[in-house]
PDB file of N, CA, C, O and CB in Angstrom:
ATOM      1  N   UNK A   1      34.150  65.662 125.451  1.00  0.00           N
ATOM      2  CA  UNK A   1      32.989  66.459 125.105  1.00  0.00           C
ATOM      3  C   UNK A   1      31.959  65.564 124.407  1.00  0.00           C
ATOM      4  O   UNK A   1      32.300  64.619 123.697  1.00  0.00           O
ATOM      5  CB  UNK A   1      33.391  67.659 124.201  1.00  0.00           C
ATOM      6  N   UNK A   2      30.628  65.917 124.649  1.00  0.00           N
ATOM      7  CA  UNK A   2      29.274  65.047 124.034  1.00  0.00           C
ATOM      8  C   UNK A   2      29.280  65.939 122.944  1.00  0.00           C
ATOM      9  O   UNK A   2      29.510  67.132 122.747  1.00  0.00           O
ATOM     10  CB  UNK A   2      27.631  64.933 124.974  1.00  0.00           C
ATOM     11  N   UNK A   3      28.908  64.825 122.232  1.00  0.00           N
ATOM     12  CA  UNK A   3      28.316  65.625 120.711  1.00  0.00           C
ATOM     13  C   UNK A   3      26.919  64.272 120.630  1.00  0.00           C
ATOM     14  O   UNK A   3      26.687  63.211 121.209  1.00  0.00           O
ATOM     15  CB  UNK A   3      29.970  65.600 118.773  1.00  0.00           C
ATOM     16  N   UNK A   4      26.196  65.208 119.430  1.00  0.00           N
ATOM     17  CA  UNK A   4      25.210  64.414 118.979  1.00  0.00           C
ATOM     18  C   UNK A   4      25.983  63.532 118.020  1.00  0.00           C
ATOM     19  O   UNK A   4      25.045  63.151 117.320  1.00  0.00           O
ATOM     20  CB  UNK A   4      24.019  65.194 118.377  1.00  0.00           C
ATOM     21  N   UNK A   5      26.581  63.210 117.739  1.00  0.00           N
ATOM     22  CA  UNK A   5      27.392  61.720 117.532  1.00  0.00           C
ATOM     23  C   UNK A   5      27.403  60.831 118.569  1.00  0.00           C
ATOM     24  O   UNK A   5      27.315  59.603 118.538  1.00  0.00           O
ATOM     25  CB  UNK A   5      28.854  61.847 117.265  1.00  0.00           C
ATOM     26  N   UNK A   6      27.517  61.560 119.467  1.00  0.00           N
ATOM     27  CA  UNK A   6      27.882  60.085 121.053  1.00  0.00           C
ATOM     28  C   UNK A   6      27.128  59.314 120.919  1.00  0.00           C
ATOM     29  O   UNK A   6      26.052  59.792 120.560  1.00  0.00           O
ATOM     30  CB  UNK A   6      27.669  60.333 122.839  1.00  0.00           C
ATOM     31  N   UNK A   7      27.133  58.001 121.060  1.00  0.00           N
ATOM     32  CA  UNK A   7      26.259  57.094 121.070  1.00  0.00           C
ATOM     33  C   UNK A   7      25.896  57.224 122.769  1.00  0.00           C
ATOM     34  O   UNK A   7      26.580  57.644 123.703  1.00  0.00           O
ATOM     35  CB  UNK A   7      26.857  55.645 120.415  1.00  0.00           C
ATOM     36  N   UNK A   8      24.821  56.792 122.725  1.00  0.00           N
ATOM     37  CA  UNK A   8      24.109  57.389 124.187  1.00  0.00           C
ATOM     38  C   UNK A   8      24.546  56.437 125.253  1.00  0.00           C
ATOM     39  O   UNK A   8      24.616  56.886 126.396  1.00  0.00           O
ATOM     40  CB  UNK A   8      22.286  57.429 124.199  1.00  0.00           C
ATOM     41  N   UNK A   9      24.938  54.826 124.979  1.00  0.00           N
ATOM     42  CA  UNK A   9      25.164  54.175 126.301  1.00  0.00           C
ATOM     43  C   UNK A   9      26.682  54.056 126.464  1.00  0.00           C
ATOM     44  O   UNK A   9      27.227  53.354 127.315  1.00  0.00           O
ATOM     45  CB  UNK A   9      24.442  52.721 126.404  1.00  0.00           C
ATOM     46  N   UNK A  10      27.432  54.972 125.373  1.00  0.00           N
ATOM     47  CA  UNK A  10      28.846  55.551 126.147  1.00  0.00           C
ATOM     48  C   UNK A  10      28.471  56.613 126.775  1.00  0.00           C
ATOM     49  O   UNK A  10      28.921  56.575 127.920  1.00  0.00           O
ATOM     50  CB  UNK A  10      30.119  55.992 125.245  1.00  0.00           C
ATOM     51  N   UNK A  11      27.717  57.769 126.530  1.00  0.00           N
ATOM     52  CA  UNK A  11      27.607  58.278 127.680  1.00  0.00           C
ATOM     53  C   UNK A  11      26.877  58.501 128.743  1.00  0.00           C
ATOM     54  O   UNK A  11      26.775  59.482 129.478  1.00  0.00           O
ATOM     55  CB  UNK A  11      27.773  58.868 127.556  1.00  0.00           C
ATOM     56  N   UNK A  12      26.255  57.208 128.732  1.00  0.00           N
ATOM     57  CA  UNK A  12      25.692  56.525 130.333  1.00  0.00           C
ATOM     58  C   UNK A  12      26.746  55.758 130.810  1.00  0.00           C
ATOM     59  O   UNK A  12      26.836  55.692 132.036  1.00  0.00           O
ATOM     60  CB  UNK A  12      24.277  55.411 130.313  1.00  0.00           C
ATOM     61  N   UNK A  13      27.712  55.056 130.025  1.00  0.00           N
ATOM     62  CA  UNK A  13      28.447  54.788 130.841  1.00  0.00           C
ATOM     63  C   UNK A  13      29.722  55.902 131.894  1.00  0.00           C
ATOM     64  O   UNK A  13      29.989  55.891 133.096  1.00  0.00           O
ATOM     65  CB  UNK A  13      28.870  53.878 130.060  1.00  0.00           C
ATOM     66  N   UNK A  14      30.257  56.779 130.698  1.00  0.00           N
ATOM     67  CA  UNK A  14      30.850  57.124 131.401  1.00  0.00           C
ATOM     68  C   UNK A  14      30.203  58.013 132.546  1.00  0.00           C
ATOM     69  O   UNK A  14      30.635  57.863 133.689  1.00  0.00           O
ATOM     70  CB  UNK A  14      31.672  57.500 130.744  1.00  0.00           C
ATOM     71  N   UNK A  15      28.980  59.123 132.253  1.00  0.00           N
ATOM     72  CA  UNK A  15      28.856  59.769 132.959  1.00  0.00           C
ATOM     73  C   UNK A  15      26.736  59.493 133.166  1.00  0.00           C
ATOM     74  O   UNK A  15      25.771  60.156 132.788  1.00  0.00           O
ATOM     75  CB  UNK A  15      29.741  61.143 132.431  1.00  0.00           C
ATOM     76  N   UNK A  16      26.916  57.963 134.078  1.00  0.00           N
ATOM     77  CA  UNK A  16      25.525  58.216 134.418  1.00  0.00           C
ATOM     78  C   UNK A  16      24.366  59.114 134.770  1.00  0.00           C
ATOM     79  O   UNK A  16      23.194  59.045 134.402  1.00  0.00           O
ATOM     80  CB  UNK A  16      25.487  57.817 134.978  1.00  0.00           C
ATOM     81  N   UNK A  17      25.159  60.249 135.824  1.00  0.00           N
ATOM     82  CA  UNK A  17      23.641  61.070 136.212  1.00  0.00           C
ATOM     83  C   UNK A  17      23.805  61.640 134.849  1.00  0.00           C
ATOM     84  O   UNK A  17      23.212  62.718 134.819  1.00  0.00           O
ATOM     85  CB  UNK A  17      23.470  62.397 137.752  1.00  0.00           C
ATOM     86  N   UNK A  18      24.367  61.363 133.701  1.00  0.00           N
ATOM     87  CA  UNK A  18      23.576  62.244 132.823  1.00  0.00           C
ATOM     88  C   UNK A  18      21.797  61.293 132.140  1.00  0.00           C
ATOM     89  O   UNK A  18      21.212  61.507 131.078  1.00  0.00           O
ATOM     90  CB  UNK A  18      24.925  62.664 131.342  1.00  0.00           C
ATOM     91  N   UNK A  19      21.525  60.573 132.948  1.00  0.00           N
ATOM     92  CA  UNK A  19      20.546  59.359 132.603  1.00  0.00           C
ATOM     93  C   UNK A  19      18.680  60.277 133.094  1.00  0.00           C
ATOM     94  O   UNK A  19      17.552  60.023 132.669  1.00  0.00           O
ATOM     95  CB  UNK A  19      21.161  57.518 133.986  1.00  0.00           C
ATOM     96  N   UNK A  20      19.062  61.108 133.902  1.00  0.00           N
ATOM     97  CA  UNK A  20      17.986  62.620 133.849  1.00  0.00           C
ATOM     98  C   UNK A  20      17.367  63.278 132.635  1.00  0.00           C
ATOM     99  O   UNK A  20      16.193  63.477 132.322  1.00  0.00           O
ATOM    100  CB  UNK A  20      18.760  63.865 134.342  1.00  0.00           C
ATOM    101  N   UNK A  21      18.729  63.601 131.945  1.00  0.00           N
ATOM    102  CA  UNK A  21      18.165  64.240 130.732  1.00  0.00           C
ATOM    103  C   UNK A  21      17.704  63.496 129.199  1.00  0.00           C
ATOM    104  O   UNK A  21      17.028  64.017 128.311  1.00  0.00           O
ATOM    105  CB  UNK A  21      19.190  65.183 130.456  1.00  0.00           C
ATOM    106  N   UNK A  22      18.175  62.423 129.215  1.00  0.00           N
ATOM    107  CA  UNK A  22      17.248  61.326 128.617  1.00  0.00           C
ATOM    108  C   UNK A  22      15.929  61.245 129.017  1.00  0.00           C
ATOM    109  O   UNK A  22      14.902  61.552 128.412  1.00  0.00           O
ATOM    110  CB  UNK A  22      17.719  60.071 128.860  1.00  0.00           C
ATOM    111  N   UNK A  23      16.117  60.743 130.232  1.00  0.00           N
ATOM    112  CA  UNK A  23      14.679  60.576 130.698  1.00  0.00           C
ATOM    113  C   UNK A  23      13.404  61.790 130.589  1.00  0.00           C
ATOM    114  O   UNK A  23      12.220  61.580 130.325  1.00  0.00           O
ATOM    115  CB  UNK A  23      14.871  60.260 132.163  1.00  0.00           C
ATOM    116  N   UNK A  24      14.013  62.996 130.860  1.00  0.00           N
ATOM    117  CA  UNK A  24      13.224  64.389 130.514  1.00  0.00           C
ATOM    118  C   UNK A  24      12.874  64.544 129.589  1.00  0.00           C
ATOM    119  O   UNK A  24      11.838  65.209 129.595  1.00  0.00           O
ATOM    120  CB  UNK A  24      13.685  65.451 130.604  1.00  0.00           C
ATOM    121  N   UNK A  25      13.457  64.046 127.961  1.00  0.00           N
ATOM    122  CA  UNK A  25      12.832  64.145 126.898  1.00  0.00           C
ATOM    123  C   UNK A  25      12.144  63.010 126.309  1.00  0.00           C
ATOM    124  O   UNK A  25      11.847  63.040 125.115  1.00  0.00           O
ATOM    125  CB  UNK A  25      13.587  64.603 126.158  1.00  0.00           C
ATOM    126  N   UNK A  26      11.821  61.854 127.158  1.00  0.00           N
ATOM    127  CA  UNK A  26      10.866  61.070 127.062  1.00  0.00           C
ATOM    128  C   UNK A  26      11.334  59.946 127.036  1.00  0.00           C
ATOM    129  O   UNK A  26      10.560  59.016 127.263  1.00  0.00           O
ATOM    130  CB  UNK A  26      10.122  61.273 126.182  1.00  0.00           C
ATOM    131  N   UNK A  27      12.835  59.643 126.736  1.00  0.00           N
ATOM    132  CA  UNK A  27      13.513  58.272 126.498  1.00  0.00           C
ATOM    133  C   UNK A  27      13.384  57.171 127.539  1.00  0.00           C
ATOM    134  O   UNK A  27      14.422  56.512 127.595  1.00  0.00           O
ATOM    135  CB  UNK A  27      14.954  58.482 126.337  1.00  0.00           C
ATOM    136  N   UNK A  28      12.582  56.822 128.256  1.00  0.00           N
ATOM    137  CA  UNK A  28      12.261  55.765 129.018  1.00  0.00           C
ATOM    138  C   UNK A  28      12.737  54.245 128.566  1.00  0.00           C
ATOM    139  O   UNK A  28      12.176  53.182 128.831  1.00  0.00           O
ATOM    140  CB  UNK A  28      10.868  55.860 129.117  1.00  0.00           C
ATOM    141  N   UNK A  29      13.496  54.386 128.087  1.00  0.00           N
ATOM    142  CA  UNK A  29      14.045  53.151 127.346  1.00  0.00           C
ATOM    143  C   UNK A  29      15.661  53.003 127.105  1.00  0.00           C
ATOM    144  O   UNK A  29      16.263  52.613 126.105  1.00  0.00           O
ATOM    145  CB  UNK A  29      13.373  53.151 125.941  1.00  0.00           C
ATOM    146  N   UNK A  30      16.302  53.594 128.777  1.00  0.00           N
ATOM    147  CA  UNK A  30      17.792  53.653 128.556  1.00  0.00           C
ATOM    148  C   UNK A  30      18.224  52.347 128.894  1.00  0.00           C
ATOM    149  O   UNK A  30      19.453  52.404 128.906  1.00  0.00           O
ATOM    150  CB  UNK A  30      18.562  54.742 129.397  1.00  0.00           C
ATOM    151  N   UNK A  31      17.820  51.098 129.201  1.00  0.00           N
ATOM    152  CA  UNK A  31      18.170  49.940 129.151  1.00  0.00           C
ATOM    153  C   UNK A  31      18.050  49.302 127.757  1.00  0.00           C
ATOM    154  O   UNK A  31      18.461  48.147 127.644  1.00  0.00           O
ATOM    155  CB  UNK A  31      17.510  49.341 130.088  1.00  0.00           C
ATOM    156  N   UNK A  32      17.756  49.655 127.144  1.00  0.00           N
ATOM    157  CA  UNK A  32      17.431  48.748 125.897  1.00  0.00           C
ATOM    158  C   UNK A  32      18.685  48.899 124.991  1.00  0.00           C
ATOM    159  O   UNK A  32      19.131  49.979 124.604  1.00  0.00           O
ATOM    160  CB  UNK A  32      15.979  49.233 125.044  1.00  0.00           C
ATOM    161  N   UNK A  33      19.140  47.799 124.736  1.00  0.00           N
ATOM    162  CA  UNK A  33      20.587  47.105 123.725  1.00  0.00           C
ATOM    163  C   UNK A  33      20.129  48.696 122.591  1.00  0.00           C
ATOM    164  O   UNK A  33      20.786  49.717 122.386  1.00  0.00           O
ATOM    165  CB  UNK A  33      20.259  44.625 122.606  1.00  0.00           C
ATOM    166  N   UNK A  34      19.086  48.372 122.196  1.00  0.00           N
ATOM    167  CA  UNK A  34      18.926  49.332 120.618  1.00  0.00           C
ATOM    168  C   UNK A  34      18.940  50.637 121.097  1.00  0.00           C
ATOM    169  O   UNK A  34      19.559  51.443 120.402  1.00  0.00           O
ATOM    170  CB  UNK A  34      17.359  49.140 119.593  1.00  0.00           C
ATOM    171  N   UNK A  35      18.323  51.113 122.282  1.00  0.00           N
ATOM    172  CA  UNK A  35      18.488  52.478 122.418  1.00  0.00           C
ATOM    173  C   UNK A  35      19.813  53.124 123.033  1.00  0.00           C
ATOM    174  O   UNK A  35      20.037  54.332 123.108  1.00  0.00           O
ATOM    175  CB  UNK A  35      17.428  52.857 123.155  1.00  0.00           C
ATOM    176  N   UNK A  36      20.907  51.768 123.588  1.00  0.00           N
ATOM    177  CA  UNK A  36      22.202  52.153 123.829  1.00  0.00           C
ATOM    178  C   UNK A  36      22.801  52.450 123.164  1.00  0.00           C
ATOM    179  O   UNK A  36      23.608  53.361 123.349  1.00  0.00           O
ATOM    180  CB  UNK A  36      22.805  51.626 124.236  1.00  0.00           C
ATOM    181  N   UNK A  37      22.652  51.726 121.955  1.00  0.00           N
ATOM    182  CA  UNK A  37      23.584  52.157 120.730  1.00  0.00           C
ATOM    183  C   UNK A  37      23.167  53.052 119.309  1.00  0.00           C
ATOM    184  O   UNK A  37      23.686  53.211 118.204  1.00  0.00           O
ATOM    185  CB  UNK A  37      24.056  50.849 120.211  1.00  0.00           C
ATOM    186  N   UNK A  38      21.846  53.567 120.046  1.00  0.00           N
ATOM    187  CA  UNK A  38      21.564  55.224 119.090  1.00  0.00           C
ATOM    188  C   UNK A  38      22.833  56.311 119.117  1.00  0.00           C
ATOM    189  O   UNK A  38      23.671  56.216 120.013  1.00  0.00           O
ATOM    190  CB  UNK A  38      20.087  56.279 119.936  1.00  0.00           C
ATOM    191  N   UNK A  39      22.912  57.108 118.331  1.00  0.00           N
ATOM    192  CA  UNK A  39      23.570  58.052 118.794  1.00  0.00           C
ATOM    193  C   UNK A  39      22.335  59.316 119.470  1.00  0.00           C
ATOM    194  O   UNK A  39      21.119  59.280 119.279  1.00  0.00           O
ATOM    195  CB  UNK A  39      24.581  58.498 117.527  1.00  0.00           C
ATOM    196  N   UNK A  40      22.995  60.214 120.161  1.00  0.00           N
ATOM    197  CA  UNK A  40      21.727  61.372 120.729  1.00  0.00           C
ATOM    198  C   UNK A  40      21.495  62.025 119.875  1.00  0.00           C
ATOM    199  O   UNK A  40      20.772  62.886 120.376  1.00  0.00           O
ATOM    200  CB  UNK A  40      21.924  62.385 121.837  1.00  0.00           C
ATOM    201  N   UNK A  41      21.663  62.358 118.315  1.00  0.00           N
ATOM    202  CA  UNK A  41      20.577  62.710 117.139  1.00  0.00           C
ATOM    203  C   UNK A  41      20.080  61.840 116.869  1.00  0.00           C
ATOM    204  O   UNK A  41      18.961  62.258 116.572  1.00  0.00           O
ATOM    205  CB  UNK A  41      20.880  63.212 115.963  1.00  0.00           C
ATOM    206  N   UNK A  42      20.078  60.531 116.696  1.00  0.00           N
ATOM    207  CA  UNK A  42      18.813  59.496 116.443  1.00  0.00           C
ATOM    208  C   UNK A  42      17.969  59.730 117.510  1.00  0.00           C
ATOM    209  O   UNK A  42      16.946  60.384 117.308  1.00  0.00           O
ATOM    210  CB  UNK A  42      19.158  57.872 116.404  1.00  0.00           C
ATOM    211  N   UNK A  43      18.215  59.323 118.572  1.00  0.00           N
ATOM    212  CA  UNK A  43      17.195  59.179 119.611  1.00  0.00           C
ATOM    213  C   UNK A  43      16.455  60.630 119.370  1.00  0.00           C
ATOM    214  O   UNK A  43      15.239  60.576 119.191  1.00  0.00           O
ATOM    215  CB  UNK A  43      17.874  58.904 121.255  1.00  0.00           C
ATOM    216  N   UNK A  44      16.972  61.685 119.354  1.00  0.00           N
ATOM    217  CA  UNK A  44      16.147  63.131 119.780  1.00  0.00           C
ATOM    218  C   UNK A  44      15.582  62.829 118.328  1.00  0.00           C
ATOM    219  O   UNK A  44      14.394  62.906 118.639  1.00  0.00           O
ATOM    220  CB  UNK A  44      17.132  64.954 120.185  1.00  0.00           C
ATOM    221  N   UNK A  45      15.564  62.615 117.314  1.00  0.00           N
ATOM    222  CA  UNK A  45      14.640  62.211 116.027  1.00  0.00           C
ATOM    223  C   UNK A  45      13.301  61.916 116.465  1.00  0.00           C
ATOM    224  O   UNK A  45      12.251  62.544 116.328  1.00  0.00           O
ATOM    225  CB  UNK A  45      15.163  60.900 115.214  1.00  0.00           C
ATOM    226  N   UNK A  46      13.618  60.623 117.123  1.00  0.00           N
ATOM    227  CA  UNK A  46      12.473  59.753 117.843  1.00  0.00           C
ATOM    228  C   UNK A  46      11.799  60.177 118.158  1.00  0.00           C
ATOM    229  O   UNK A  46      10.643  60.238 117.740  1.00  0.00           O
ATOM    230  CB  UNK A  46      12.525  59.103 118.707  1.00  0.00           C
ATOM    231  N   UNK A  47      12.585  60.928 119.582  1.00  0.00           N
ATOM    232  CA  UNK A  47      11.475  61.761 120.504  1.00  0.00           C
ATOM    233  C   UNK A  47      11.120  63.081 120.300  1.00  0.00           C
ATOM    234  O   UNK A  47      10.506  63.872 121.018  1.00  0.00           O
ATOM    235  CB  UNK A  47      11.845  61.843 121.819  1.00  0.00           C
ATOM    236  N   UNK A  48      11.699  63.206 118.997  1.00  0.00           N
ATOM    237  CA  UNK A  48      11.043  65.144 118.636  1.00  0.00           C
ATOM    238  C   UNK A  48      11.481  65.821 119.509  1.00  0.00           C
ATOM    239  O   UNK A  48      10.690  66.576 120.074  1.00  0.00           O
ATOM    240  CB  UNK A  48       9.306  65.638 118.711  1.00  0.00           C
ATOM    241  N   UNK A  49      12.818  65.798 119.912  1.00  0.00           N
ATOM    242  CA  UNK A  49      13.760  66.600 120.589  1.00  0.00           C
ATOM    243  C   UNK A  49      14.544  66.861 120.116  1.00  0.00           C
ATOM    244  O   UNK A  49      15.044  66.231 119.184  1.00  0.00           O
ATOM    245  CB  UNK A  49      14.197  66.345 121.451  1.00  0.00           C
ATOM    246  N   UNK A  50      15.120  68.344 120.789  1.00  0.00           N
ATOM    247  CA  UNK A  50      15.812  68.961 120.464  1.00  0.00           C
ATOM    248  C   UNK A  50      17.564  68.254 120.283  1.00  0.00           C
ATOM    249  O   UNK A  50      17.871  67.716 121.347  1.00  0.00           O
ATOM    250  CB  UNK A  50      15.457  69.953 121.294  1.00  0.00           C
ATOM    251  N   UNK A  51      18.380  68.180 119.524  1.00  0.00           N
ATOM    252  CA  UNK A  51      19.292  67.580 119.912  1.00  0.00           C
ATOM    253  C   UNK A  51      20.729  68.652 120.476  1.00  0.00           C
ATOM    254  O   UNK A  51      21.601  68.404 121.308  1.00  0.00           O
ATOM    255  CB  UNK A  51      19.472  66.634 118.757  1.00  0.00           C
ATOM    256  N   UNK A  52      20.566  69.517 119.874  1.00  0.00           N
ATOM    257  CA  UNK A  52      21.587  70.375 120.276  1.00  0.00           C
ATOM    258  C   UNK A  52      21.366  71.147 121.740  1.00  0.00           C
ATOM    259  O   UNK A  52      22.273  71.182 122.572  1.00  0.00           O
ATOM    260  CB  UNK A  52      21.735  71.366 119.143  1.00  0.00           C
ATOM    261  N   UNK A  53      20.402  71.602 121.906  1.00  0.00           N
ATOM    262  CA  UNK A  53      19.449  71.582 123.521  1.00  0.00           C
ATOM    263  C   UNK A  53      19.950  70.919 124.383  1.00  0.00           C
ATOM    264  O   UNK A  53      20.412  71.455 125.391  1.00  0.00           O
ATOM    265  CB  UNK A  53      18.024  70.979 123.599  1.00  0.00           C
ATOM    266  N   UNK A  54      19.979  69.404 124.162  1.00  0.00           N
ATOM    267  CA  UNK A  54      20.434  67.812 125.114  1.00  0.00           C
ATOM    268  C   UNK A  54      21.626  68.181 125.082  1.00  0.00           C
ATOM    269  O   UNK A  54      21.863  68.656 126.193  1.00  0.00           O
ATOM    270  CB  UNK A  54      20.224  66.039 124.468  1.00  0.00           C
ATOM    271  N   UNK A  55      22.776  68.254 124.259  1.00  0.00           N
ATOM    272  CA  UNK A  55      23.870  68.417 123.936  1.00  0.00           C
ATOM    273  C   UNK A  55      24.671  69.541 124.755  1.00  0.00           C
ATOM    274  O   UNK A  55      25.856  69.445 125.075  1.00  0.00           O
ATOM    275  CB  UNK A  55      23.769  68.574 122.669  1.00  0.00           C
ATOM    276  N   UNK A  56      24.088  70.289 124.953  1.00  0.00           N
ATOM    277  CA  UNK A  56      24.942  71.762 125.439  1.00  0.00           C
ATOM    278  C   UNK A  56      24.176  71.172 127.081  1.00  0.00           C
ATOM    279  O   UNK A  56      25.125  71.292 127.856  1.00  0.00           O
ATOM    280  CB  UNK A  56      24.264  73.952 124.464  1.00  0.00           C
ATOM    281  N   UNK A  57      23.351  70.797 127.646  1.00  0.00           N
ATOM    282  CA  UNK A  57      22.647  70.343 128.583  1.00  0.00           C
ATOM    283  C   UNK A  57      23.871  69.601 129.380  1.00  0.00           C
ATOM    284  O   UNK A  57      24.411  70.354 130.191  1.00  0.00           O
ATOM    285  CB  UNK A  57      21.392  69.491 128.056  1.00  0.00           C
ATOM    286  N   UNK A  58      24.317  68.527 129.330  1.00  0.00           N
ATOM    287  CA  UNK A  58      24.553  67.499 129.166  1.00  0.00           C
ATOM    288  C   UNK A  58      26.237  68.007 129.296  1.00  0.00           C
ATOM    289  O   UNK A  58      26.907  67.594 130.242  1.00  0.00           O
ATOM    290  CB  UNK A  58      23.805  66.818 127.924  1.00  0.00           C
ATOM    291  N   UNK A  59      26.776  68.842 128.362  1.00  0.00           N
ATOM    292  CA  UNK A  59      27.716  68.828 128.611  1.00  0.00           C
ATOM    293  C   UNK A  59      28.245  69.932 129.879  1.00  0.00           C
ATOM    294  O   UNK A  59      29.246  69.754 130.573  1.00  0.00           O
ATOM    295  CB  UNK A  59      28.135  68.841 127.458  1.00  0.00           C
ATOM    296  N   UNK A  60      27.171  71.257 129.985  1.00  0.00           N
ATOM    297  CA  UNK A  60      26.953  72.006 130.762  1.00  0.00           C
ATOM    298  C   UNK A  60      27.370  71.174 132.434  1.00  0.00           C
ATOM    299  O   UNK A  60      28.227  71.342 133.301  1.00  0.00           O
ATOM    300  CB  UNK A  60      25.497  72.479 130.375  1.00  0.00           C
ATOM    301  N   UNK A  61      26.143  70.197 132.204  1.00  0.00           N
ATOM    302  CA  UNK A  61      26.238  69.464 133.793  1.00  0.00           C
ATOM    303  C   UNK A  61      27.513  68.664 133.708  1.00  0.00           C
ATOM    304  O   UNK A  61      27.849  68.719 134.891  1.00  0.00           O
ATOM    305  CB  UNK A  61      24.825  68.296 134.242  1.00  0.00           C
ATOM    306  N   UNK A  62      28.359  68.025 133.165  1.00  0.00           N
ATOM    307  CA  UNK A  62      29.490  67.085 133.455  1.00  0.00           C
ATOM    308  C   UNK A  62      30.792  68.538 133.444  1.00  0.00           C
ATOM    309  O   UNK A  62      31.930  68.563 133.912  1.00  0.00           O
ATOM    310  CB  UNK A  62      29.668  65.540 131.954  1.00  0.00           C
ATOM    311  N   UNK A  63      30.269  69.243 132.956  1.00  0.00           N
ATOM    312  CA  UNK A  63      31.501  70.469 133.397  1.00  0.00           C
ATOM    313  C   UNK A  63      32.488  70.531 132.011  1.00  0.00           C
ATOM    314  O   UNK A  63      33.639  70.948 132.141  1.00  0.00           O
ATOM    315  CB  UNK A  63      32.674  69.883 135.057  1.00  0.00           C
ATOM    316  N   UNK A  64      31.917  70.036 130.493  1.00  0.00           N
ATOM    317  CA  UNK A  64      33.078  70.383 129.526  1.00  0.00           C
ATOM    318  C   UNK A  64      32.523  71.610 128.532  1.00  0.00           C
ATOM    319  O   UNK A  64      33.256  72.078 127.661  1.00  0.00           O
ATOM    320  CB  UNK A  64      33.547  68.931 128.572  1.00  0.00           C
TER     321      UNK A  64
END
């Protein structure tokens, strides 16, 4: 299960197409060393997103 703890480029690794819903809330920067190792409440900080939104999103689409 994703939580806003996950650091975001474990879960690009494990479950890439989740690399959509990053991108939808503005994160254009899923290659970057520093933005791999945000967790998805830092990053949604950043981008003035929702984090629990991404979260239920995210886990919705991988099926947990």
């Amino acid at each position: 299960m994703i939580t806003k703890d996950s650091i975001i480029g474990d879960v690009l690794d494990q479950y890439p197409d989740t690399a959509k819903f990053f991108l939808e809330m503005g994160m254009h920067c899923l290659g970057c060393p520093a933005s791999r190792g945000e967790t998805i409440e830092e990053a949604c900080q950043v981008h003035c997103a929702d984090a629990d939104s991404l979260v239920e999103n995210i886990n919705k689409f991988i099926g947990e």
